[in-house]
CHARMM internal coordinates of N, CA and C (Angstrom, degrees):
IC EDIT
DIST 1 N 1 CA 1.4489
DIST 1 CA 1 C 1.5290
ANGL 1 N 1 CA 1 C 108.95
DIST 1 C 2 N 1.2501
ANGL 1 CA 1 C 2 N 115.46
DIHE 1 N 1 CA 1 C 2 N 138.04
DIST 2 N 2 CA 1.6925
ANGL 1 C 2 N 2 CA 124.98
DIHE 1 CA 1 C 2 N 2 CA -166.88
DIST 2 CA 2 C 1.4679
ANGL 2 N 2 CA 2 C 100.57
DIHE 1 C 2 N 2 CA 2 C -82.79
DIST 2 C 3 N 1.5474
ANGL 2 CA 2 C 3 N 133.06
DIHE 2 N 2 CA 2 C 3 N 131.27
DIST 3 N 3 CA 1.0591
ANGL 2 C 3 N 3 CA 141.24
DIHE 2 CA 2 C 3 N 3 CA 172.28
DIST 3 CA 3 C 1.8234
ANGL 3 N 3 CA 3 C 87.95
DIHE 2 C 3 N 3 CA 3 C -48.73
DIST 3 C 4 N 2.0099
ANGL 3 CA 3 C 4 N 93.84
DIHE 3 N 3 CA 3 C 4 N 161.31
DIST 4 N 4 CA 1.3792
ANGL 3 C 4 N 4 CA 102.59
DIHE 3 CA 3 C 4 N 4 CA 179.25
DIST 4 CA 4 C 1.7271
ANGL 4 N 4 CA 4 C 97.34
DIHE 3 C 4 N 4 CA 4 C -91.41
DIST 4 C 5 N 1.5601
ANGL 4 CA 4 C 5 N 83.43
DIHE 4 N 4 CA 4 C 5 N 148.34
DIST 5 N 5 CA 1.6812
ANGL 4 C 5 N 5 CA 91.60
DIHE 4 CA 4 C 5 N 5 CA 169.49
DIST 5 CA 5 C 1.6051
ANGL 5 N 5 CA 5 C 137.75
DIHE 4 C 5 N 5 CA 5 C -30.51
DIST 5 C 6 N 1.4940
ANGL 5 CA 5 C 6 N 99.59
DIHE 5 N 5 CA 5 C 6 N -53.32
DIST 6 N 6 CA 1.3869
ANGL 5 C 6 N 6 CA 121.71
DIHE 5 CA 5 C 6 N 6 CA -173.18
DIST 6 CA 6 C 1.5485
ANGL 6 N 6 CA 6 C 114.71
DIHE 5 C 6 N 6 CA 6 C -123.75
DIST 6 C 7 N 1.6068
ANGL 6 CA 6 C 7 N 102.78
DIHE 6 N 6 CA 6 C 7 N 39.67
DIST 7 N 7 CA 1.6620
ANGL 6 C 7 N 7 CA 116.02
DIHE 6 CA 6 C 7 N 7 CA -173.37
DIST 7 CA 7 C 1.6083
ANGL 7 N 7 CA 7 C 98.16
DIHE 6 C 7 N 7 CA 7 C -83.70
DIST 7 C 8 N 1.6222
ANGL 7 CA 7 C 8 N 124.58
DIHE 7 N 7 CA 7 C 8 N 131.63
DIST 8 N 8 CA 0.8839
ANGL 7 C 8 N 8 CA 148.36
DIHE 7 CA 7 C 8 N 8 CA -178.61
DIST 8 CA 8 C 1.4405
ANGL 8 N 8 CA 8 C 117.66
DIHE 7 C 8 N 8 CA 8 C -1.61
DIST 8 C 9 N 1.8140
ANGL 8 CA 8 C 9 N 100.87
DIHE 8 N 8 CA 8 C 9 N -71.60
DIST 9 N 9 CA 1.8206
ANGL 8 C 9 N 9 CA 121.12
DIHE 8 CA 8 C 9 N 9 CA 175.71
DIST 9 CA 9 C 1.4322
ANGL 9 N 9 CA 9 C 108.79
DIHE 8 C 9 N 9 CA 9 C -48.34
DIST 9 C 10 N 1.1863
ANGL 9 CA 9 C 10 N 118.55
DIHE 9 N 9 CA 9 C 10 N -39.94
DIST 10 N 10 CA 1.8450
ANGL 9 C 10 N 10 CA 128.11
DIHE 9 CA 9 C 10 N 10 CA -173.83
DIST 10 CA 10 C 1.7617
ANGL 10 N 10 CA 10 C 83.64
DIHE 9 C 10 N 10 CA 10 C -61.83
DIST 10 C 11 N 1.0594
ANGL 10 CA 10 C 11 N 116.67
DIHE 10 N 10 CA 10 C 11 N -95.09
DIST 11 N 11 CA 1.3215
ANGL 10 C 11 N 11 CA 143.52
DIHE 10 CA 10 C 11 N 11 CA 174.14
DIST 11 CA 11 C 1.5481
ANGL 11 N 11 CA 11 C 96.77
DIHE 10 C 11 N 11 CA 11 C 2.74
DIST 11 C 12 N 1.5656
ANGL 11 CA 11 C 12 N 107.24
DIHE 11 N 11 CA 11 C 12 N -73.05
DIST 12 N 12 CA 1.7492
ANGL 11 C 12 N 12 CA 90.39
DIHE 11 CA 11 C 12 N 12 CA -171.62
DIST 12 CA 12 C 1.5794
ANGL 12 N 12 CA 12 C 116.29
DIHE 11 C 12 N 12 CA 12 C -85.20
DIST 12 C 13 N 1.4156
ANGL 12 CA 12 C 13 N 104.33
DIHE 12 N 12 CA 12 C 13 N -1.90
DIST 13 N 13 CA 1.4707
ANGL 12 C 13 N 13 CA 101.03
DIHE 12 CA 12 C 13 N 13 CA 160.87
DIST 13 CA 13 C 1.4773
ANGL 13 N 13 CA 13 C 135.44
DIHE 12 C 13 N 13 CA 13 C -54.11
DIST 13 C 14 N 1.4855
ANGL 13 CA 13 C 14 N 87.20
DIHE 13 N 13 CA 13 C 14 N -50.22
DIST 14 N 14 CA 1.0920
ANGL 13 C 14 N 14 CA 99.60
DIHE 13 CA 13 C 14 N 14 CA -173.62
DIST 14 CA 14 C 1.7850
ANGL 14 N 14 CA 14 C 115.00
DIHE 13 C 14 N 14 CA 14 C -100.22
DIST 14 C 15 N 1.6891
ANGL 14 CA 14 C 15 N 108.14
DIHE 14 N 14 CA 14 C 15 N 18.95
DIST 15 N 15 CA 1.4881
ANGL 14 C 15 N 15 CA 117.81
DIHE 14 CA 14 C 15 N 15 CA 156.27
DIST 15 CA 15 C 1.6673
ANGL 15 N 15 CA 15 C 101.92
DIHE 14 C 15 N 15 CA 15 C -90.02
DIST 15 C 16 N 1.3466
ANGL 15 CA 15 C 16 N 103.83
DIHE 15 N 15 CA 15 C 16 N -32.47
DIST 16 N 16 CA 1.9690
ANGL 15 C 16 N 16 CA 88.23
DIHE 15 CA 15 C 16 N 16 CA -174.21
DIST 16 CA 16 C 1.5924
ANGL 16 N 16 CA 16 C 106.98
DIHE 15 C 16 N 16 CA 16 C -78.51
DIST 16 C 17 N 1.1431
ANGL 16 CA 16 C 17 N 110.85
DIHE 16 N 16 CA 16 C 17 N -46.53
DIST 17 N 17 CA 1.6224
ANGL 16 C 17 N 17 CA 99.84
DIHE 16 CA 16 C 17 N 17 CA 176.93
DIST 17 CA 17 C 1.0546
ANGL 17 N 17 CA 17 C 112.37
DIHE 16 C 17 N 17 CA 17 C -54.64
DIST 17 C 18 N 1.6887
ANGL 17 CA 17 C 18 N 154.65
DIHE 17 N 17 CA 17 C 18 N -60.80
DIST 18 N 18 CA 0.7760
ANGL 17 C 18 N 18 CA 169.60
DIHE 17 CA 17 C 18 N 18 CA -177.10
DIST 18 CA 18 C 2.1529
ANGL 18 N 18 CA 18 C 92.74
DIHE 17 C 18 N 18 CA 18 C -28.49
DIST 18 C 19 N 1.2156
ANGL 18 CA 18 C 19 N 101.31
DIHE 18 N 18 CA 18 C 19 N -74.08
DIST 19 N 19 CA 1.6142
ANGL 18 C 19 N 19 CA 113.32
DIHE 18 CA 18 C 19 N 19 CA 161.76
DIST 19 CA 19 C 1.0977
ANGL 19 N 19 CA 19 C 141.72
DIHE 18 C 19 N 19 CA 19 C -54.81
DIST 19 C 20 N 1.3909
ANGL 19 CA 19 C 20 N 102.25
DIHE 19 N 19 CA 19 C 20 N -22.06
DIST 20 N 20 CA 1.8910
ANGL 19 C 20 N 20 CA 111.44
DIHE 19 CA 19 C 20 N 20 CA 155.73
DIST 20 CA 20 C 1.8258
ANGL 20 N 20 CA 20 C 131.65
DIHE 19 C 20 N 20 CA 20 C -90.93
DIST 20 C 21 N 1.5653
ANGL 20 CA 20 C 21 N 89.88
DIHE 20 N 20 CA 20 C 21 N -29.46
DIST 21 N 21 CA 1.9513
ANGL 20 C 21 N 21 CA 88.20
DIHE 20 CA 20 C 21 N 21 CA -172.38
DIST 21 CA 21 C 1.5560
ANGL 21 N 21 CA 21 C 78.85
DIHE 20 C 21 N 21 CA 21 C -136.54
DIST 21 C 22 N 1.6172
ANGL 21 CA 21 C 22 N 84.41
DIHE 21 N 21 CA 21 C 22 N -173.41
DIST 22 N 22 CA 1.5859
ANGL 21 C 22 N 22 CA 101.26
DIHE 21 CA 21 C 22 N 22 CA -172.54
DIST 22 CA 22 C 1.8531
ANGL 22 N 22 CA 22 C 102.94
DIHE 21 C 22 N 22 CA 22 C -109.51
DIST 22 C 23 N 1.3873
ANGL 22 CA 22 C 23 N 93.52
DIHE 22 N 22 CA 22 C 23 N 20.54
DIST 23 N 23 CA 2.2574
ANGL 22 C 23 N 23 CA 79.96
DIHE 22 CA 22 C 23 N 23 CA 169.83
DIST 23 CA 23 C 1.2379
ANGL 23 N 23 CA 23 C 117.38
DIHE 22 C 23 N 23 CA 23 C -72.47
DIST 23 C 24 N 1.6904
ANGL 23 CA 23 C 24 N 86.53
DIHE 23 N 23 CA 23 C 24 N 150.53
DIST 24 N 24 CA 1.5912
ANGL 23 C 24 N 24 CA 106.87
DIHE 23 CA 23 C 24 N 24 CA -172.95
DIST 24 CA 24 C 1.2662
ANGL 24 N 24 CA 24 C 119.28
DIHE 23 C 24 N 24 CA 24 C -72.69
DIST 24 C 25 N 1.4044
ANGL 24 CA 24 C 25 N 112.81
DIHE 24 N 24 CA 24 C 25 N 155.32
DIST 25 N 25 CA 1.5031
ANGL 24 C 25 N 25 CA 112.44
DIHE 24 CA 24 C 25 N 25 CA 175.01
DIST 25 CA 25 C 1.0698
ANGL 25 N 25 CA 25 C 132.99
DIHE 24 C 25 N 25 CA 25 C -87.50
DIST 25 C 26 N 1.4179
ANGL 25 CA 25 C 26 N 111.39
DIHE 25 N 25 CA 25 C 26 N 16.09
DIST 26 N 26 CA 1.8760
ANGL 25 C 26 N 26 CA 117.41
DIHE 25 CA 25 C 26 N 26 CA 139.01
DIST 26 CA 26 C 1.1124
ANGL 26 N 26 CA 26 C 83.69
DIHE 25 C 26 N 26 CA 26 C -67.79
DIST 26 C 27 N 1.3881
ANGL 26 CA 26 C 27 N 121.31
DIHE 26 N 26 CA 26 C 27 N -99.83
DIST 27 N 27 CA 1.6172
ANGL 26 C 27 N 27 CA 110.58
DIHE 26 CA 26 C 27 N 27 CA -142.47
DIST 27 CA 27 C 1.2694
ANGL 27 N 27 CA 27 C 125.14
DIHE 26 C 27 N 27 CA 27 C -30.25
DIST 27 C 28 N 1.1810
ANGL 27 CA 27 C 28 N 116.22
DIHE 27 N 27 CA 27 C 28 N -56.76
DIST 28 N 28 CA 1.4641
ANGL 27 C 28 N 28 CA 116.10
DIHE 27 CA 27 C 28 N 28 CA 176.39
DIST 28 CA 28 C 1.7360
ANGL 28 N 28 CA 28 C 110.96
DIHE 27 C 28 N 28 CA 28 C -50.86
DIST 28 C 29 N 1.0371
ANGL 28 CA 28 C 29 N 135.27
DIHE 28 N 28 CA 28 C 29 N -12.83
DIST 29 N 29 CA 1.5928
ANGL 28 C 29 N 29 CA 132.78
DIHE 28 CA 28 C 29 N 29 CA -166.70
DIST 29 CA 29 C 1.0788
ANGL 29 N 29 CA 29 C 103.06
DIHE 28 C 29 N 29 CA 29 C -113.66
DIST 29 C 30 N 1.5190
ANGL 29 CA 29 C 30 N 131.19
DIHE 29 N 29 CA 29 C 30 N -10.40
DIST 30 N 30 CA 1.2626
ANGL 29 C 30 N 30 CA 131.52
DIHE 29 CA 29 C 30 N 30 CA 153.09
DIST 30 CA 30 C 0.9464
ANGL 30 N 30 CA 30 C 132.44
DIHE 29 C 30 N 30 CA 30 C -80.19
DIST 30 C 31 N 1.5058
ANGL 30 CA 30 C 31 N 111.85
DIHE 30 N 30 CA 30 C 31 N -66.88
DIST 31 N 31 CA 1.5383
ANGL 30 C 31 N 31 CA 107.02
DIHE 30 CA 30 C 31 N 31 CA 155.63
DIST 31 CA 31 C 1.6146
ANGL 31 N 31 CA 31 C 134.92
DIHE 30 C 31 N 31 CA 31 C -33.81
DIST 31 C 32 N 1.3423
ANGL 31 CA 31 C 32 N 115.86
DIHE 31 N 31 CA 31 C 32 N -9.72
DIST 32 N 32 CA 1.0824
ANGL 31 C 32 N 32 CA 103.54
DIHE 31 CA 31 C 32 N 32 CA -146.95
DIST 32 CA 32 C 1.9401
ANGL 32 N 32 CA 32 C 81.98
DIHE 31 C 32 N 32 CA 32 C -140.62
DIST 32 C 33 N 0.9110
ANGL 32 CA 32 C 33 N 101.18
DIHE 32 N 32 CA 32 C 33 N 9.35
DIST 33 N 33 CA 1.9589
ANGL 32 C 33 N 33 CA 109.84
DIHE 32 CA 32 C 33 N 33 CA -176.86
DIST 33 CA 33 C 1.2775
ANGL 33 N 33 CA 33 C 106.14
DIHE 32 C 33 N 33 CA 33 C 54.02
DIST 33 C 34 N 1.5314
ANGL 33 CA 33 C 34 N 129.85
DIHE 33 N 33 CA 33 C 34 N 58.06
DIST 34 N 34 CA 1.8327
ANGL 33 C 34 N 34 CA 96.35
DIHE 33 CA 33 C 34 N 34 CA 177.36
DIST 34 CA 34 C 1.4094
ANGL 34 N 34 CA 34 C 100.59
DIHE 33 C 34 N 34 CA 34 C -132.35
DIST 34 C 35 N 1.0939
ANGL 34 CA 34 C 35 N 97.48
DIHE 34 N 34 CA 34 C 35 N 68.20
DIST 35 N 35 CA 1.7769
ANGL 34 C 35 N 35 CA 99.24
DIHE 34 CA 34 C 35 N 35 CA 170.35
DIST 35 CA 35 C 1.3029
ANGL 35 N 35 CA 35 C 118.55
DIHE 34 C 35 N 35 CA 35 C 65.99
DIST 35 C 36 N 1.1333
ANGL 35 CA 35 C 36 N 138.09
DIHE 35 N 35 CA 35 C 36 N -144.54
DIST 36 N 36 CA 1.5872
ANGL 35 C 36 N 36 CA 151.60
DIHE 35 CA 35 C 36 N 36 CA -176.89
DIST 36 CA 36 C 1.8472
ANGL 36 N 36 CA 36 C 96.38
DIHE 35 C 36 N 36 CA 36 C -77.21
DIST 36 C 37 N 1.3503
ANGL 36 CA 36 C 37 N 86.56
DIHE 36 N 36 CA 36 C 37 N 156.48
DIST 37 N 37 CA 1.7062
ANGL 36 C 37 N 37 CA 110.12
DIHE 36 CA 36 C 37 N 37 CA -162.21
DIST 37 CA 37 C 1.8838
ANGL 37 N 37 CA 37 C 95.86
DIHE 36 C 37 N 37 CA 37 C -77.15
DIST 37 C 38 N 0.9347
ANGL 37 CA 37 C 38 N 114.74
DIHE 37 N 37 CA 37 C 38 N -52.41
DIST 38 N 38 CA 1.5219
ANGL 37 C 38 N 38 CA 107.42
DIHE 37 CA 37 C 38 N 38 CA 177.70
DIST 38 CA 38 C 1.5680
ANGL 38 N 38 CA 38 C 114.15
DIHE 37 C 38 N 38 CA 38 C -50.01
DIST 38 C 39 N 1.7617
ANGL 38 CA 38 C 39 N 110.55
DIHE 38 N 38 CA 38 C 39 N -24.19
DIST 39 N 39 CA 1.7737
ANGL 38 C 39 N 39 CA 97.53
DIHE 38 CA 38 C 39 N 39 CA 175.26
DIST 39 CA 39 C 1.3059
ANGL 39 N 39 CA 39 C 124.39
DIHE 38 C 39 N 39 CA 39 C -77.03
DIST 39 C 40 N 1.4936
ANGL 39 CA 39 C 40 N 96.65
DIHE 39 N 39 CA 39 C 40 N -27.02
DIST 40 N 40 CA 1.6560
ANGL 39 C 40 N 40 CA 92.93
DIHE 39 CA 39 C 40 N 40 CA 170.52
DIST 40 CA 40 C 1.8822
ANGL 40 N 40 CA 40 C 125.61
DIHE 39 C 40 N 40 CA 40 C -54.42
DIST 40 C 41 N 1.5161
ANGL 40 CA 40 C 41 N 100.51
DIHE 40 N 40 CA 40 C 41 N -40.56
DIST 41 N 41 CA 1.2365
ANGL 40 C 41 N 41 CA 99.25
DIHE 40 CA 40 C 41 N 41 CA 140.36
DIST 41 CA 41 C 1.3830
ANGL 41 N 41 CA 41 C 165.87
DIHE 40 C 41 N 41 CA 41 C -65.67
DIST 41 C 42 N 0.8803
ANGL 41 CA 41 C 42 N 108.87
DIHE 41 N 41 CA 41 C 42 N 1.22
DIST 42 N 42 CA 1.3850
ANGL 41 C 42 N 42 CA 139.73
DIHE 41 CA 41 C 42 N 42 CA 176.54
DIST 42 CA 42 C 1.4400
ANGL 42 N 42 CA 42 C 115.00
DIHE 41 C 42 N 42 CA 42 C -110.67
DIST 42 C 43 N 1.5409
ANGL 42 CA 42 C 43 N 107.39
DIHE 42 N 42 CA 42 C 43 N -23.77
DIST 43 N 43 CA 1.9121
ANGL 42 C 43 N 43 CA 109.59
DIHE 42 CA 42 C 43 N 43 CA 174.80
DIST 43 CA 43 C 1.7873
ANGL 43 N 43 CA 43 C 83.53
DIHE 42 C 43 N 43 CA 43 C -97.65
DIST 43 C 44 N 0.9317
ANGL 43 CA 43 C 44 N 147.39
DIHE 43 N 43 CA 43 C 44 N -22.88
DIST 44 N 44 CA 1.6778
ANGL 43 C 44 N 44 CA 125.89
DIHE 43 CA 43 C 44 N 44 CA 162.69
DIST 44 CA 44 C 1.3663
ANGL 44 N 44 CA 44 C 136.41
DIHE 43 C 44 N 44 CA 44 C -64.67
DIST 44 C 45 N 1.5849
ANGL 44 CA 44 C 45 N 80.55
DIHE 44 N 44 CA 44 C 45 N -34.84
DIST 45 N 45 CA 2.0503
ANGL 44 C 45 N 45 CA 92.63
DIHE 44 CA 44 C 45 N 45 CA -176.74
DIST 45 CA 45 C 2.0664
ANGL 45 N 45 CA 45 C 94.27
DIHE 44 C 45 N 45 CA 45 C -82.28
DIST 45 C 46 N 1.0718
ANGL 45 CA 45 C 46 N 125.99
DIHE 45 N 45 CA 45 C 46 N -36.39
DIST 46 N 46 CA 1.4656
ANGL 45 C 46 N 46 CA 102.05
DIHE 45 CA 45 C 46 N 46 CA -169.59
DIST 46 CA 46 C 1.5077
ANGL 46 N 46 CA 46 C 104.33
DIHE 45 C 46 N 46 CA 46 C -91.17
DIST 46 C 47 N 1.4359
ANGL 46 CA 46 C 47 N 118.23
DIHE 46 N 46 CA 46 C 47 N -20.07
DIST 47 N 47 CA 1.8199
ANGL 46 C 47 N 47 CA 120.27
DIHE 46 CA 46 C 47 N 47 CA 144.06
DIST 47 CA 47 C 1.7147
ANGL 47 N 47 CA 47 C 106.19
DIHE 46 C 47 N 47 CA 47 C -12.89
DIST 47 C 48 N 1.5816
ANGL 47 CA 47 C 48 N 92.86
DIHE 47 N 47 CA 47 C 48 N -85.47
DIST 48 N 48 CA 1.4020
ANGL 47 C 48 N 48 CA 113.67
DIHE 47 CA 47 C 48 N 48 CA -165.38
DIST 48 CA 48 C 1.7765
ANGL 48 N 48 CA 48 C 115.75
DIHE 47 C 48 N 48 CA 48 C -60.49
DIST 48 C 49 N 1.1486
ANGL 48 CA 48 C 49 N 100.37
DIHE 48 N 48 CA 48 C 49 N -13.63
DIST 49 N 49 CA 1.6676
ANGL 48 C 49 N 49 CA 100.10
DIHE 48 CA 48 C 49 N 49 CA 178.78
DIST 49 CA 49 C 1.4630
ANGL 49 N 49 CA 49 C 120.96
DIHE 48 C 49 N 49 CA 49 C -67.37
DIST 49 C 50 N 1.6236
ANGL 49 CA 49 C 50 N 106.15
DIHE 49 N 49 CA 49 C 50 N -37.45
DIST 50 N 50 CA 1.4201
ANGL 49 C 50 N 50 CA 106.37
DIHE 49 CA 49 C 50 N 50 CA 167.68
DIST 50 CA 50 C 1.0805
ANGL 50 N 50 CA 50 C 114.44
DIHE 49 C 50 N 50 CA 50 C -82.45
DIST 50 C 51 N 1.8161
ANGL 50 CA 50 C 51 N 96.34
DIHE 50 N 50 CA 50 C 51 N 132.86
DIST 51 N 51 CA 1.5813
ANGL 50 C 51 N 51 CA 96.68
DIHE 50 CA 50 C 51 N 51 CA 165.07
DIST 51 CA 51 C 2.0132
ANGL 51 N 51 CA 51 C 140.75
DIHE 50 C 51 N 51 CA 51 C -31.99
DIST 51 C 52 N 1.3791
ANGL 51 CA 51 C 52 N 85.90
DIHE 51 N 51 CA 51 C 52 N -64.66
DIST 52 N 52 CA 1.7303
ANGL 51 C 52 N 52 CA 103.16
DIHE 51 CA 51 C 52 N 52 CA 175.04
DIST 52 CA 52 C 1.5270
ANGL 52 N 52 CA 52 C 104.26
DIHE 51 C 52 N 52 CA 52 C -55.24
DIST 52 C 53 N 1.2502
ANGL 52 CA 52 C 53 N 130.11
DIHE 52 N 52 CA 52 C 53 N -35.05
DIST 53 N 53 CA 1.5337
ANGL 52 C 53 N 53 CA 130.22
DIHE 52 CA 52 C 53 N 53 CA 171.59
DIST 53 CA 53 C 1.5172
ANGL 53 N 53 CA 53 C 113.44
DIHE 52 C 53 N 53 CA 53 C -61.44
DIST 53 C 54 N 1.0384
ANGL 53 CA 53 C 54 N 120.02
DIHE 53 N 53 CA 53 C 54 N -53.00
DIST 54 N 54 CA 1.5872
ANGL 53 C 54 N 54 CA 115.72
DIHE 53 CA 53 C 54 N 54 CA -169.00
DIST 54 CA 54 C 1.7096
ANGL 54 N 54 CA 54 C 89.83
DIHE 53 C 54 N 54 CA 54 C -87.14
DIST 54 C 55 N 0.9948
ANGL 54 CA 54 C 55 N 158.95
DIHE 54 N 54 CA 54 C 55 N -56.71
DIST 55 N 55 CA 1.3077
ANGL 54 C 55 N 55 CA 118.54
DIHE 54 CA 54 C 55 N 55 CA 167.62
DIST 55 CA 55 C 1.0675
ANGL 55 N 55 CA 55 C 132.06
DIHE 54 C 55 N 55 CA 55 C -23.45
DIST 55 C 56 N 1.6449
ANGL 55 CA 55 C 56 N 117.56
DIHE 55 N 55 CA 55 C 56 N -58.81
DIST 56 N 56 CA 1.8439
ANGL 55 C 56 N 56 CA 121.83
DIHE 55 CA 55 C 56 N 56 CA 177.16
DIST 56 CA 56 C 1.8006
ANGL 56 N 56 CA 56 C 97.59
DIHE 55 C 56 N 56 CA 56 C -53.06
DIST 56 C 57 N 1.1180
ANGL 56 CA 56 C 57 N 97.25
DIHE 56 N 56 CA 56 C 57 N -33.40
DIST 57 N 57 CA 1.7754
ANGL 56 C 57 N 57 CA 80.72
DIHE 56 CA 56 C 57 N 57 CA -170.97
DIST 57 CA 57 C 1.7287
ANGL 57 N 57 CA 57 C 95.45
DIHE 56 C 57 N 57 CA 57 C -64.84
DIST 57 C 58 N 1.3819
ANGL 57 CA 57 C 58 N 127.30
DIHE 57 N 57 CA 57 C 58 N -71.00
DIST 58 N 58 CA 1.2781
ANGL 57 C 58 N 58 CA 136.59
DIHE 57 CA 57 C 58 N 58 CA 173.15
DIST 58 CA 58 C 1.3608
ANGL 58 N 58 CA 58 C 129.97
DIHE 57 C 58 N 58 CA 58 C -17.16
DIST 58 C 59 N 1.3376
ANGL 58 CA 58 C 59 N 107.71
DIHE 58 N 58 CA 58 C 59 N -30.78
DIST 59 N 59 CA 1.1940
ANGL 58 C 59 N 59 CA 114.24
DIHE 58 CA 58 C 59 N 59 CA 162.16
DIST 59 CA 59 C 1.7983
ANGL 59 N 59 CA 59 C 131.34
DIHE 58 C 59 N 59 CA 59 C -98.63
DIST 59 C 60 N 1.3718
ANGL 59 CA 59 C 60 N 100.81
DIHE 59 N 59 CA 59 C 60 N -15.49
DIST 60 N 60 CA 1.3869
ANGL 59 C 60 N 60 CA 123.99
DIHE 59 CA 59 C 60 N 60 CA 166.13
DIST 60 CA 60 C 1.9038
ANGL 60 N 60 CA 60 C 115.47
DIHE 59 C 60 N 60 CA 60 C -69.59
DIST 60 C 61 N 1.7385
ANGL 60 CA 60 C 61 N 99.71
DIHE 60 N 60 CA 60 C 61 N -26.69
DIST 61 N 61 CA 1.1660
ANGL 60 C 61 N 61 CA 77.70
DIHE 60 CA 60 C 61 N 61 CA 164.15
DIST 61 CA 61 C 1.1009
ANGL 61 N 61 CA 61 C 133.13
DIHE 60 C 61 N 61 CA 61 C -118.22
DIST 61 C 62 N 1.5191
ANGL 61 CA 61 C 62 N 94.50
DIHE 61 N 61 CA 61 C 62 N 17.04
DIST 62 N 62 CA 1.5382
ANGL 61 C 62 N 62 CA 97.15
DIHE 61 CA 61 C 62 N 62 CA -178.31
DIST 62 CA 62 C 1.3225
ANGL 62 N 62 CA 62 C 126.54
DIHE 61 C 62 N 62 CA 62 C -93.08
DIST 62 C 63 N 1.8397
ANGL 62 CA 62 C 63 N 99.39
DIHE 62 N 62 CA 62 C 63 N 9.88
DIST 63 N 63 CA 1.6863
ANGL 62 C 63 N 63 CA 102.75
DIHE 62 CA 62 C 63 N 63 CA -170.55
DIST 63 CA 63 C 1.8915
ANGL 63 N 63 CA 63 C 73.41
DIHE 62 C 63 N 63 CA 63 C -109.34
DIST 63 C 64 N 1.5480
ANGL 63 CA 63 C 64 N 137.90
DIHE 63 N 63 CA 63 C 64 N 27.35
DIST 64 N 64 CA 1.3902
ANGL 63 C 64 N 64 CA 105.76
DIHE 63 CA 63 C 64 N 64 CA 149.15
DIST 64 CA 64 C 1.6419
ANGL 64 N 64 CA 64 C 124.21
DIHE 63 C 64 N 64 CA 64 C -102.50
DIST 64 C 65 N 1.2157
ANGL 64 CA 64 C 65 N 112.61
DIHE 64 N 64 CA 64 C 65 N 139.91
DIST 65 N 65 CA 1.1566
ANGL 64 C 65 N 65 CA 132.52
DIHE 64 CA 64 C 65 N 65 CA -172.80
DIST 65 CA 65 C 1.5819
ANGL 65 N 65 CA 65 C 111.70
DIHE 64 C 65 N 65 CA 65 C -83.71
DIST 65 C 66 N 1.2011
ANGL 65 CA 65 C 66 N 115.96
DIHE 65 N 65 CA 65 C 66 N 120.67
DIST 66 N 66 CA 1.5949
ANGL 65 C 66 N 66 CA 113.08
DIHE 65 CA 65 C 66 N 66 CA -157.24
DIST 66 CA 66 C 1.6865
ANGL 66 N 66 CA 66 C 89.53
DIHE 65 C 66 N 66 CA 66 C -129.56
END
COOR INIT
IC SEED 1 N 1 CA 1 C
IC BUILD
């Protein structure tokens, strides 16, 4: 069974990348299976709307090592 498009982990994945580099949202919606490139955006921005979400993102990226 195919992970859902806009299932949570996708979601804040693709809120921290979104907040760390500048890839596009094809890429990210491919890689990541979620339909058309504007949803990946749209599963980041309402990610980031909740409070308790953009923390988990905040802290997700702060354990990357660049």
């Amino acid at each position: 069974m195919p992970a859902q498009k806009a299932h949570p982990d996708k979601s804040m994945l693709t809120a921290a990348m979104k907040a760390r580099t500048s890839v596009a949202n094809a890429w990210l919606a491919e890689r990541l299976n979620m339909a058309k490139p504007a949803s990946a955006s749209q599963f980041a921005r309402r990610w980031m709307l909740a409070l308790h979400d953009r923390k988990a993102v905040a802290a997700l990226v702060s354990r990357v090592k660049t």
